[in-house]
C-alpha positions as CSV (number, residue, x, y, z in Angstrom):
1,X,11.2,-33.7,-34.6
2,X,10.6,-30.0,-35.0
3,X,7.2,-30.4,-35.7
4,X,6.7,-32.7,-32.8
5,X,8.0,-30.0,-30.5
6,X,6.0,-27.3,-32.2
7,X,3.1,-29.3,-31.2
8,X,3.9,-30.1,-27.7
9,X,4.4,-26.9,-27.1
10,X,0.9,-25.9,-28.3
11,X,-0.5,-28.4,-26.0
12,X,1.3,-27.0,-23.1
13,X,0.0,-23.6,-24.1
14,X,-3.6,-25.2,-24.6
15,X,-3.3,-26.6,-20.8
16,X,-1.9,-23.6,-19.2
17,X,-4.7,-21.1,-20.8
18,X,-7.7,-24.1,-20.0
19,X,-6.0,-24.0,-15.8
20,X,-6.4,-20.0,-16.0
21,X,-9.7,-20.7,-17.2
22,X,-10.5,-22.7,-14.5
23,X,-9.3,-21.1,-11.9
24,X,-11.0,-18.0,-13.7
25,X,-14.4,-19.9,-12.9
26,X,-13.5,-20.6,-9.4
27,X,-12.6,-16.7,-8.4
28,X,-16.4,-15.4,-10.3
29,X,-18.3,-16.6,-7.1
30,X,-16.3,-15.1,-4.9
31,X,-16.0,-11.8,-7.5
32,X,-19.8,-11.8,-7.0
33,X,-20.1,-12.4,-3.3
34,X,-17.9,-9.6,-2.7
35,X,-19.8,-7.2,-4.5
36,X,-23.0,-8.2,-3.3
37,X,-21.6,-8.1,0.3
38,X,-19.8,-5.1,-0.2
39,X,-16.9,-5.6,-0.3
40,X,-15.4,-3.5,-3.2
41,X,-12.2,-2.7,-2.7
42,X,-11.6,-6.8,-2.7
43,X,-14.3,-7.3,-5.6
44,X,-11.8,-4.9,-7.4
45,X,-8.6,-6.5,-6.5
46,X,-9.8,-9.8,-7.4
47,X,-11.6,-8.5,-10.8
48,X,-8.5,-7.5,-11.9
49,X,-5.9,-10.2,-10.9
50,X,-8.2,-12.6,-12.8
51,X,-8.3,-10.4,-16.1
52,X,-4.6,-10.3,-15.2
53,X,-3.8,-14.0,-15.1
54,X,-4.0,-15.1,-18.7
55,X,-6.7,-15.7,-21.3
56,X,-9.4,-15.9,-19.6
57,X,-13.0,-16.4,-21.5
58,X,-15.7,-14.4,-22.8
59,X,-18.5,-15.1,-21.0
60,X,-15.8,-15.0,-17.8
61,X,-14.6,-11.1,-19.2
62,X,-18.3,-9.9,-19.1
63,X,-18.7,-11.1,-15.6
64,X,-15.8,-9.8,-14.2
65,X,-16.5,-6.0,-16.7
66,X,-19.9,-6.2,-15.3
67,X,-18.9,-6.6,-11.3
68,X,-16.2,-4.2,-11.7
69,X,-18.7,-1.5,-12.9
70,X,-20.8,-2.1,-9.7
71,X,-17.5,-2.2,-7.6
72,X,-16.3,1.0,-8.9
73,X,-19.5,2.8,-9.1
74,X,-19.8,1.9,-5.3
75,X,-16.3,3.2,-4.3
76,X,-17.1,6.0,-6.1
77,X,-14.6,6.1,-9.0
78,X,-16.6,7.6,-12.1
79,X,-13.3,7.0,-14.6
80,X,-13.1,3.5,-13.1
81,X,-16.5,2.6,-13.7
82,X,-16.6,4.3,-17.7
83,X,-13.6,2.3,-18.2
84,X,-15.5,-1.3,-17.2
85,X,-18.4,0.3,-18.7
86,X,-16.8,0.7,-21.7
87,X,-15.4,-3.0,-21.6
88,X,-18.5,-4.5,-20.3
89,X,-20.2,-3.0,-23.7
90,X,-18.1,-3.8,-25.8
91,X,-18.5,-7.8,-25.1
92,X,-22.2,-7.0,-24.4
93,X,-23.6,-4.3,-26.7
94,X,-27.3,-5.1,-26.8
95,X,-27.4,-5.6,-23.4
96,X,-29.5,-3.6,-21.4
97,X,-29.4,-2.5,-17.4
98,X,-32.5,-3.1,-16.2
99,X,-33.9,0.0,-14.2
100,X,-36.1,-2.4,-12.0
101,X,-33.1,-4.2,-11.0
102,X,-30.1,-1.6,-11.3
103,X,-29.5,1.4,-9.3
104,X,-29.9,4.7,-10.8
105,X,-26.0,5.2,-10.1
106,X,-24.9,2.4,-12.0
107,X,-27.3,3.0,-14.9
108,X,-25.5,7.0,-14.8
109,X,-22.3,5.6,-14.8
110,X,-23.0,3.5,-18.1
111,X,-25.7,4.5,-20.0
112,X,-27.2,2.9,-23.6
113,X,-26.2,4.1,-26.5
């Protein structure tokens, strides 16, 4: 009977982390409109209740990292933005910010290394 519980318990677990990452995946639209709108403050609040919430994916971490660098870098908060910098390469080290499509600020506030 122990084992049984041991395993119910797991699949709770399982369910409760796949709902975070669901509702996870319902908030990264709304992350994104918010920056591209401009609204950062919210973009910044919502960034971080999500990485708050529970385990959230990988792929969902790097889009939330990589909005909260734009968010941050807007509102003008260089230690905010070196932090999600920071994040965002760690998850994504060879990944480049294009300087066709990224502004000059962004690209100062986390450069390659």
């Amino acid at each position: 009977e122990a084992r049984l519980g041991t395993d119910s318990t797991r699949g709770e677990s399982a369910g409760a982390t796949l709902d975070v990452q669901r509702r996870a995946e319902s908030e990264l639209p709304m992350l994104l409109a918010d920056v591209a709108a401009g609204h950062y403050i919210e973009a910044v609040a919502r960034g971080n209740r999500v990485l708050g919430s529970g385990e959230v994916t990988r792929s969902q971490v790097v889009v939330i990292y990589r909005a909260l660098l734009d968010a941050y870098v807007a509102l003008d908060s260089p230690a905010a933005a070196a932090g999600a910098c920071a994040s965002w390469r760690a998850l994504e080290p060879k990944k480049k910010l294009d300087p066709v499509n990224v502004s000059p600020k962004i690209r100062a506030a986390c450069p390659q290394k």
